[in-house]
C-alpha positions in Angstrom: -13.7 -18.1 29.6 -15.3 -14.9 29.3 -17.9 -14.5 26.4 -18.6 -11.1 27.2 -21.5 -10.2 24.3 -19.0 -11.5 21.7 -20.6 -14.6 21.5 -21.6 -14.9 17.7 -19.9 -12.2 16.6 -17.0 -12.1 14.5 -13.1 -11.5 15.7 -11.3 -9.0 13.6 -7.7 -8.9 14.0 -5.8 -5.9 13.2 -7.1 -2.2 13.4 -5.2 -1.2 10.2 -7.0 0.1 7.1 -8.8 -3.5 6.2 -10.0 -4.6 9.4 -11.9 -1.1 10.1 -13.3 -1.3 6.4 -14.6 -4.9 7.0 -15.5 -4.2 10.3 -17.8 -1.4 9.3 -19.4 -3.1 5.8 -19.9 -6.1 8.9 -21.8 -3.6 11.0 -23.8 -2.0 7.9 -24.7 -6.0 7.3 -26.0 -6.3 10.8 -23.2 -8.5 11.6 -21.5 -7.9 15.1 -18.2 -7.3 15.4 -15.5 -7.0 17.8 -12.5 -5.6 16.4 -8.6 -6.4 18.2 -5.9 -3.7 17.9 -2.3 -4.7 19.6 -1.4 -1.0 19.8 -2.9 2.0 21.3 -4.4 3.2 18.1 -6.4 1.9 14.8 -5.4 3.6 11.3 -1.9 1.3 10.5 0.5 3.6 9.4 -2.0 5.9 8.3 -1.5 8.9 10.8 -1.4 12.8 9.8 0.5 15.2 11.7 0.2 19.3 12.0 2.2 21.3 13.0 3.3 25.0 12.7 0.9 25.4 9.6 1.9 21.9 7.3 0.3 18.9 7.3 2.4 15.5 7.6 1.6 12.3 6.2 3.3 9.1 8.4 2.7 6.9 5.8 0.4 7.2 2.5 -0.3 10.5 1.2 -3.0 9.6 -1.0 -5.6 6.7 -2.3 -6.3 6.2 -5.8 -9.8 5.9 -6.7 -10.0 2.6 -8.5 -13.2 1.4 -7.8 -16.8 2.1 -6.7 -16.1 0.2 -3.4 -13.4 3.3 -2.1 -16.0 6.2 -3.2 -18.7 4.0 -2.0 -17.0 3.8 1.4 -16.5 7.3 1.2 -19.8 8.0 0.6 -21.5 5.9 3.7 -19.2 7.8 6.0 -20.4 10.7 5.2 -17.5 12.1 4.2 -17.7 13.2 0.4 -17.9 16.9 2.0 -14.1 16.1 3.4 -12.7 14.9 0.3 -10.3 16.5 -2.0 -9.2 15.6 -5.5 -5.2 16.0 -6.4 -4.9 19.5 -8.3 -5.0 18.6 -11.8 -1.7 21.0 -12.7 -0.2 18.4 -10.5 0.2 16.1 -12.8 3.5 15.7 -13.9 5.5 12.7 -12.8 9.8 13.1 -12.7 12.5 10.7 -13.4 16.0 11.1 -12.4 18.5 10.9 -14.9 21.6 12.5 -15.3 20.9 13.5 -11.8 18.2 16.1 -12.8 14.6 15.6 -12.9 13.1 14.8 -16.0 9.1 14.8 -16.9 7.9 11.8 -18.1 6.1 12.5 -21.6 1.6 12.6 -20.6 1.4 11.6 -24.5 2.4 9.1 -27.2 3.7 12.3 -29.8 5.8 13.9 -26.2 7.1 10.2 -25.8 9.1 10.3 -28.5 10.7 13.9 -28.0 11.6 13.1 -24.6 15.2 13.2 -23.7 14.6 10.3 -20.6 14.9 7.4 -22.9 17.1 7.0 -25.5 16.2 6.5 -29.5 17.1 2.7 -29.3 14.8 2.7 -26.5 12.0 4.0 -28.2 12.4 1.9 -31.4 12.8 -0.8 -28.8 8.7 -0.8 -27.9 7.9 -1.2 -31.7 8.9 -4.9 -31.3 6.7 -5.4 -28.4 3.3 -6.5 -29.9 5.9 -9.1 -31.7 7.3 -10.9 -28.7 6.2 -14.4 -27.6 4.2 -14.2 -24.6 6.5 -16.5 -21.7 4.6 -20.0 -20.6 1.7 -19.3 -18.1 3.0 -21.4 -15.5 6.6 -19.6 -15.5 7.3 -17.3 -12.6 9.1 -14.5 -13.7 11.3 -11.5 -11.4 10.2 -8.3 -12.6 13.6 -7.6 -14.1 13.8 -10.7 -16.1 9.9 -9.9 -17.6 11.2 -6.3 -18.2 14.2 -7.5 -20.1 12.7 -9.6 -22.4 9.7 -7.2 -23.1 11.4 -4.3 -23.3 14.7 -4.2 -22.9 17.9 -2.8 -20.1 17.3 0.8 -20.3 13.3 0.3 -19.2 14.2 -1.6 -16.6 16.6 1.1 -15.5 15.3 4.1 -15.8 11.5 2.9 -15.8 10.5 -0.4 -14.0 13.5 0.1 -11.5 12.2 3.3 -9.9 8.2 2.5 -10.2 9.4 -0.8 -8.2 11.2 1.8 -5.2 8.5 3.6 -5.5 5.3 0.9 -5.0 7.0 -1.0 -2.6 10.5 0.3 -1.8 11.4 -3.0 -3.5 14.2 -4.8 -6.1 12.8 -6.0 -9.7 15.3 -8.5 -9.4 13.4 -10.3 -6.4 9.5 -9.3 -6.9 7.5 -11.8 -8.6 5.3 -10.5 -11.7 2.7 -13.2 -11.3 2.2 -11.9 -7.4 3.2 -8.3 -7.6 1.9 -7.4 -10.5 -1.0 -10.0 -11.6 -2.4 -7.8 -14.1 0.9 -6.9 -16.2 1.3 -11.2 -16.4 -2.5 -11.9 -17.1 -2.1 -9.0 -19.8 0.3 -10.6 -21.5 -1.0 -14.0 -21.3 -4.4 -12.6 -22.7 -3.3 -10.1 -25.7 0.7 -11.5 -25.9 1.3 -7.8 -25.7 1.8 -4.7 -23.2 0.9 -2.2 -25.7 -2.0 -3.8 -26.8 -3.0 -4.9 -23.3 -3.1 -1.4 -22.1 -5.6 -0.7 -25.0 -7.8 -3.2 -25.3 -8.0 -3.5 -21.5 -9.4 -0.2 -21.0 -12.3 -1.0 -22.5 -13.2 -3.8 -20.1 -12.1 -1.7 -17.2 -14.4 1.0 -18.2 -17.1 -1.5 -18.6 -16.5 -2.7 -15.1 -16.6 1.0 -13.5 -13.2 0.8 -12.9 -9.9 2.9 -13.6 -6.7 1.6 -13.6 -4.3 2.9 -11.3 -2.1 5.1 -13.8 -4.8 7.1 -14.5 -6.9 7.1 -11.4 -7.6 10.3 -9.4 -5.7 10.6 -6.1 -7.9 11.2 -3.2 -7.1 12.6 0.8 -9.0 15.1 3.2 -9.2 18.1 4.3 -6.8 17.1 7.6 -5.4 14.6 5.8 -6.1 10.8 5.2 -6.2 9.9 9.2 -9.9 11.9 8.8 -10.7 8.3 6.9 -9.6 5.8 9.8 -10.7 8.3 12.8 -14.0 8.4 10.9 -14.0 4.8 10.8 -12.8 4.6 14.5 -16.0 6.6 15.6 -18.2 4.6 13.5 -17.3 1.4 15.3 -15.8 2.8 19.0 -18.4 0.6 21.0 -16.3 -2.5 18.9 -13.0 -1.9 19.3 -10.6 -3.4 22.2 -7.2 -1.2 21.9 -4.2 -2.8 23.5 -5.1 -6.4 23.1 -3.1 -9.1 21.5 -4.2 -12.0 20.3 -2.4 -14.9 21.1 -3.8 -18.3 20.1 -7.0 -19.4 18.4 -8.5 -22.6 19.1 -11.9 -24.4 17.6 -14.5 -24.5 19.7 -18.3 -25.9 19.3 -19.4 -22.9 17.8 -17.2 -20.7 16.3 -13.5 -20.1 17.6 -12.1 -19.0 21.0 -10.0 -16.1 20.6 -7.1 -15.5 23.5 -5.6 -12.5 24.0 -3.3 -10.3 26.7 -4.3 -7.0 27.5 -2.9 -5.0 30.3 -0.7 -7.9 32.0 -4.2 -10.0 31.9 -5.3 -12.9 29.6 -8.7 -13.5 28.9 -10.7 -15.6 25.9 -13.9 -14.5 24.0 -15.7 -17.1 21.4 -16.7 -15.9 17.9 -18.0 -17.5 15.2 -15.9 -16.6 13.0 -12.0 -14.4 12.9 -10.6 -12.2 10.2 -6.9 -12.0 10.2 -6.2 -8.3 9.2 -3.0 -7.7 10.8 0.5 -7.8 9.1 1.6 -11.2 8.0 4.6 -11.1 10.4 1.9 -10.2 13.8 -0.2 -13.0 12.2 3.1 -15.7 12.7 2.9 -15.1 16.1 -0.5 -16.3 16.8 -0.8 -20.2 17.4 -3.4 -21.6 15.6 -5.1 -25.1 17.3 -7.3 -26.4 14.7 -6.2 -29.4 12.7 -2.7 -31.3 12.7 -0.6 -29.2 10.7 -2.3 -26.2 10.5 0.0 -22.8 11.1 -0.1 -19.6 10.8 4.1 -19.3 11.5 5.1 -19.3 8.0 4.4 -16.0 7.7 7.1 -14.8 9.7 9.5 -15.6 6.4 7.0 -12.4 4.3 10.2 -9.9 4.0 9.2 -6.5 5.1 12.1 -3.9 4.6 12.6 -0.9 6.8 11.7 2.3 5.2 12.0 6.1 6.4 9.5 8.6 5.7 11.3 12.1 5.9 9.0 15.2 5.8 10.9 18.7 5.1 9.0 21.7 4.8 11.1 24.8 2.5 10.4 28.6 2.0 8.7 28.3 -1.6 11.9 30.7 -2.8 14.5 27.9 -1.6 13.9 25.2 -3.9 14.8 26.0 -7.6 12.5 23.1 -9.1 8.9 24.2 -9.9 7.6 21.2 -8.0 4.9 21.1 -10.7 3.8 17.4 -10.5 3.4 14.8 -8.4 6.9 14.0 -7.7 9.7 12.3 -8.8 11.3 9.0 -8.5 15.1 8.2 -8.7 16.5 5.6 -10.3 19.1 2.8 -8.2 21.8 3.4 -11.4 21.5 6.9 -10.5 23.8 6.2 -7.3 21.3 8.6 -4.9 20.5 7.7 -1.4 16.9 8.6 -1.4 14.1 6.2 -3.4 12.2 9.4 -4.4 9.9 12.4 -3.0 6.4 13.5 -3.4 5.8 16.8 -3.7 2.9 17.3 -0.9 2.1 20.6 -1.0 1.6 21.0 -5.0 -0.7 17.9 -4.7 -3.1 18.9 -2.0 -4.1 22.6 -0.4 -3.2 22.8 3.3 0.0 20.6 3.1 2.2 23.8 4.3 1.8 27.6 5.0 1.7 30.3 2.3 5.0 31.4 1.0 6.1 27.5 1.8 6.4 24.0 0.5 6.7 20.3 1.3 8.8 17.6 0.3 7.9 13.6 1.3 11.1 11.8 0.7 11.6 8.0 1.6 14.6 6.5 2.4 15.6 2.3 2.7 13.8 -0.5 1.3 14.9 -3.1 -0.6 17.4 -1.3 -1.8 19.0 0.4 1.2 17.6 -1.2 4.0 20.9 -0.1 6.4 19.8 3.6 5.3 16.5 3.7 6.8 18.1 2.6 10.2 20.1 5.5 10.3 19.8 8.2 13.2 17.3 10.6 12.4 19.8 13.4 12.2 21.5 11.5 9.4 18.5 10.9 8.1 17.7 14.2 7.8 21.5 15.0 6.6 21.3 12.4 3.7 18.1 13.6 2.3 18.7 16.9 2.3 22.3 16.0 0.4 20.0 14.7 -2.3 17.4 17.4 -2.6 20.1 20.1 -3.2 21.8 18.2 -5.9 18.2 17.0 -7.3 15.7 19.8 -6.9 18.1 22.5 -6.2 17.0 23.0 -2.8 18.9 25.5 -0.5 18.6 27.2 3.1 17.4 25.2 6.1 13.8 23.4 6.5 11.5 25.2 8.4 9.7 22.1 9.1 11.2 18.5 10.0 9.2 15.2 10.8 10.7 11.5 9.9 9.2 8.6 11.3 10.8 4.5 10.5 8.7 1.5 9.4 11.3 -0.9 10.7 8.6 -3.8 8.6 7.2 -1.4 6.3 5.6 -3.4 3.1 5.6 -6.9 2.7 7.5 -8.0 -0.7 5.6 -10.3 -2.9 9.3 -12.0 -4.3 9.5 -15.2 -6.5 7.5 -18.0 -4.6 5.1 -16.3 -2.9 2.5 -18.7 -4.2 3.7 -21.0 -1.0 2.1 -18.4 1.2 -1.1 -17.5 -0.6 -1.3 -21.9 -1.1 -1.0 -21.5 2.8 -3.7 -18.8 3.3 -5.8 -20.6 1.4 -5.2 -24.1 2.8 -6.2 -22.5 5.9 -9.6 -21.0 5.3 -10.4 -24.6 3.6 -9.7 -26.6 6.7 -10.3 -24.1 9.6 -13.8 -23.0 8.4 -14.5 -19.6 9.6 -11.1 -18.1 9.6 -10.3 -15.6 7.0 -8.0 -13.7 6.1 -6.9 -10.7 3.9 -5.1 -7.2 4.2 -2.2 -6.2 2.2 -0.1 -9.5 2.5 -2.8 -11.4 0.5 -4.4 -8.4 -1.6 -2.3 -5.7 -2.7 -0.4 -3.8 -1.1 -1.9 0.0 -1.7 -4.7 1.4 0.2 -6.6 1.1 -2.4 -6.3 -2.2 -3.1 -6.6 -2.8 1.2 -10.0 -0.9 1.0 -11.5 -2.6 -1.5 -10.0 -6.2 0.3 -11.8 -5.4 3.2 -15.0 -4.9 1.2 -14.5 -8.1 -0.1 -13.6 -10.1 2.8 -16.8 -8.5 4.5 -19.2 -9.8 2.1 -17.5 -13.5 2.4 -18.3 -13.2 5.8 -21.4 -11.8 6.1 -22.4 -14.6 3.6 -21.2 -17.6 6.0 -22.9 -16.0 8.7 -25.8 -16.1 6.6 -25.4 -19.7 7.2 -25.2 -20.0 10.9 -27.8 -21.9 12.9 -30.1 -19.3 14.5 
């Protein structure tokens, strides 16, 4: 046993996004730390990559500004300087349908010009504030809510693609009530979507808060690793890189935390342990607290494989404008990609002058056999699409692609048994906790704002311990 000034503090496991957020709101609290990465580096899959004049996102490209507690952040880092706002021409948002882009309408009057969804389509949302609501305790797919609301064509040319591209997933497996909590407490509240998104405005605004259709996008001046490296600095003296943690067991005061590191095992006591990491690292840790207490269940979250292809374009070699945000592309559309943001019409610094970029994503729930593909296929395959989408033509003048092989956990129909689970086990095994995008959300905003959260349960039991 080796206490080793951890004694009292509190075990955070998992160097992604939410455990450095908790970790630092802990700190701020005058709560000691001691945070556990299993790789060589903190920041998850956020990581940004230049090269040759363009800027590469790994993972994310952006967080949406939902809530005080992601400025706020922002703010006691220091780093409101750093930050940069999407450019407001960037606005636009594409669908794919008849294999070319097509905006989506920014107003109710555009809505019903548009040539992306049909006139029986249209007529179709009229009847919306006239539907039942479904019974509260019935778990719904995404498809099967869509269906009923709103009818095929939605779900196909609407619901389908948002689905690919929040989590790379299927509407015909994600869960509303666990996905998308707010779309089924919307309609158990008002009985309608339409009215919902009115009236519930109001209360958002009332609460400082935005929802996420219409929150501003935020990253950095290098890109959104400035967040997590800033974050990294912040807590360096806290951090062990390259330590696993293997078991947790109950001890007199606290919890003993094993872990491997370097070919060596070794065991620290905390008072307390946050369980940050993915939900499939967490299955791997044996938990020794009461009879029929695991953490192994978690293994069974589905995490699909996705590809993240970055191509960088003379600006005169792609025909579309790229005036937007990006586009996503519909499964019925029979394309190999999910969809691309266009990273260089979003944020400054994102390629060289006279040059674009193009952040494409490949797999998921939909294709999961695609994302495994060699990277020169990948980068074959994507480029197929682009020229047949955007018009692109000529060679890239930039190339990165990096795999998730468990990219984003899928909140499918039953989920409730693992969040029962989750919360079984912070009952019974008092000072563990957990949270991170398996329990929370999956976007960085919603991981941000979890880790906020999680730090202020903490720092309130530890309110409670015995001096």
């Amino acid at each position: 046993m080796n206490p080793a000034g951890s004694s009292g503090s509190v075990a955070i496991i998992g160097g992604g996004i939410t455990g450095l957020t908790a970790a630092f709101r802990l700190m701020q609290a005058g709560v000691p730390v001691t945070l556990y990465e299993a790789d060589q580096r903190v920041g998850g899959v956020i990581r940004s990559v230049q090269e040759s004049g363009y800027l590469a996102e790994f993972g994310p490209n952006s967080i949406l500004e939902t809530s005080p507690k992601i400025s706020g952040l922002i703010r006691d880092l220091g780093l409101e300087p750093r930050r940069g706002y999407s450019d407001p021409g960037a606005e636009n948002r594409y669908l794919v349908r008849g294999g070319k882009p097509v905006c989506l309408p920014a107003s109710p009057l555009r809505f019903f010009g548009t040539k992306l969804f049909s006139t029986g389509a249209k007529l179709r949302l009229l009847r919306e504030p006239f539907l039942r609501r479904a019974p509260a305790d019935k778990e719904e797919n995404v498809a099967e809510f869509v269906l009923r609301r709103l009818g095929r064509e939605w779900l196909d040319y609407a619901i389908n693609p948002m689905i690919a591209g929040i989590y790379a997933g299927d509407p015909r497996r994600l869960s509303v009530i666990h996905a998308f909590p707010r779309l089924h407490a919307v309609e158990q509240r008002y009985g309608s979507l339409i009215l919902g998104q009115i009236l519930g405005a109001r209360e958002r605004k009332r609460r400082g808060e935005v929802s996420k259709q219409e929150a501003k996008k935020i990253s950095f001046d290098q890109g959104l690793q400035v967040l997590t490296d800033t974050l990294e600095a912040r807590l360096r003296a806290a951090i062990r890189l390259n330590t696993t943690v293997t078991a947790l067991e109950r001890a007199p005061r606290g919890w003993t935390v094993s872990v491997q590191s370097g070919g060596s095992e070794d065991a620290f006591e905390h008072r307390a342990v946050l369980l940050a990491a993915p939900a499939h690292c967490l299955a791997r840790i044996a938990l020794n607290a009461d009879a029929g207490l695991t953490l192994a269940p978690l293994a069974e979250v589905y995490y699909p494989p996705v590809a993240s292809v970055v191509l960088g374009f003379r600006r005169a070699d792609v025909a579309h404008p790229l005036d937007g945000f990006g586009m996503l592309v519909p499964e019925v559309e029979k394309f190999r990609i999910l969809g691309t943001l266009f990273s260089s019409s979003l944020f400054p610094n994102r390629a060289p002058d006279g040059h674009v970029t193009l952040t494409t994503y490949v797999g998921g729930v939909r294709a999961p056999d695609l994302a495994l593909r060699p990277i020169e296929e990948l980068f074959n395959l994507t480029l197929t699409d682009l020229a047949t989408i955007l018009g692109v033509r000529g060679s890239p003048t930039f190339r990165h692609a990096v795999l998730y092989r468990q990219a984003i956990p899928q909140y499918e129909v039953g989920y409730g048994r693992f969040k029962t689970l989750m919360e079984t086990i912070e009952t019974r095994a008092s000072g563990i906790f957990l949270a991170g995008h398996y329990r929370n959300g999956i976007s960085l905003g919603d991981s941000i704002i979890a880790g906020h959260d999680v730090a202020d349960r903490i720092a309130a039991f530890a309110r409670a311990w015995p001096a």
